[in-house]
N, C-alpha and C positions, 0 to 999 in steps of 0.2 A: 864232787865232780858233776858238771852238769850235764843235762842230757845230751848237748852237740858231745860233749868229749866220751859221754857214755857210746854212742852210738858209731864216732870215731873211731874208738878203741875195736868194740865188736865188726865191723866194715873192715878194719885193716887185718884182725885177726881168719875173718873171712874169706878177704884176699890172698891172706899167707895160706890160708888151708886148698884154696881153687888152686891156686899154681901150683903147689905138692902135687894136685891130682893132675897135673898135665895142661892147666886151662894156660892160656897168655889173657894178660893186658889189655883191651883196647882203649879203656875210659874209666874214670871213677867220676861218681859224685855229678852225672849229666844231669842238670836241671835247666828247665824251661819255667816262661813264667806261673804252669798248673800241672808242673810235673817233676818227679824226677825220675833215674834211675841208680842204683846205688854202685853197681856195677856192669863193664860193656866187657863183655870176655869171647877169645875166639875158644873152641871146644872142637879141635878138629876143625873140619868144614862146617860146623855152627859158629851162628854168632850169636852169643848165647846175653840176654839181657836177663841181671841178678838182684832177687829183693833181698835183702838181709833182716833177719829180724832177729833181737833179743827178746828176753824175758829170763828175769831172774829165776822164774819158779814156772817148771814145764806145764807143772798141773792147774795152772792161770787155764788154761785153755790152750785147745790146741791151733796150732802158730797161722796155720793155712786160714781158721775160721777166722781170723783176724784179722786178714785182710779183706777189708768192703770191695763191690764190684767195681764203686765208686776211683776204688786206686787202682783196681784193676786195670779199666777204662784209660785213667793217667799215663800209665805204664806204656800201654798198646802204644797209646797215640804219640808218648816220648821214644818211643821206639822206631815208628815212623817217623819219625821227624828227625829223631839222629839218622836213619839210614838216607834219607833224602839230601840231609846238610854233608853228606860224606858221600854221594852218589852212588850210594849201594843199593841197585835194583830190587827193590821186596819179593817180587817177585819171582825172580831167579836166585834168592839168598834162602841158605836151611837156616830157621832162625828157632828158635827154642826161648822159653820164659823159664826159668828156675827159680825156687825158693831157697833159702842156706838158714837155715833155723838153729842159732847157737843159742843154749838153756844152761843156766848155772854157773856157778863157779867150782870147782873146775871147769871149762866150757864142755858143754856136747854138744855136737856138729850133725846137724840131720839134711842132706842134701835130696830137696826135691826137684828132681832134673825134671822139664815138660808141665809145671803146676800148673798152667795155665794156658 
């Protein structure tokens, strides 16, 4: 399996587990040309922008230390840029970053709502 379908699989399993919690839909897969987002999900009156990460083995390190500021920054600013191409005032929007950190097979599911 390669890593898009690895990553696929983990992202849609992610998504099955956010909507069990209540989340809706807005977007999968937003990418720009120095960015993406993995998931655009409403959370109540958040509009919650989602990084998904695997890792086969938890004890690789932990998931958050994994992301550079560098993607950090990506994220932000696809963030902004989806809420502008869909004219959602940033300003006036409760918008939230979250982490969804699936580890193992069996999957475990560690949901970091505000990471960032």
């Amino acid at each position: 399996m390669s890593t898009r379908e690895v990553g696929s699989k983990h992202e849609q399993a992610a998504l099955e587990y956010l909507i069990q919690q209540g989340l809706t839909l807005v977007s999968r897969n937003y990418r720009l040309r120095d960015g993406e987002i993995d998931l655009i999900m409403h959370d109540q009156e958040y509009l919650v922008f989602i990084e998904v990460k695997f890792r086969r083995n938890s004890h690789f390190a932990a998931i958050l230390e994994q992301i550079e500021q560098q993607q950090l920054t990506r994220i932000r600013r696809s963030a902004r840029v989806f809420m502008h191409q869909h004219g959602i005032v940033e300003h006036l929007t409760a918008c939230r970053f979250d982490v969804l950190a699936i580890t193992g097979e069996p999957f475990q599911v560690e949901w970091l709502k505000d990471a960032f």
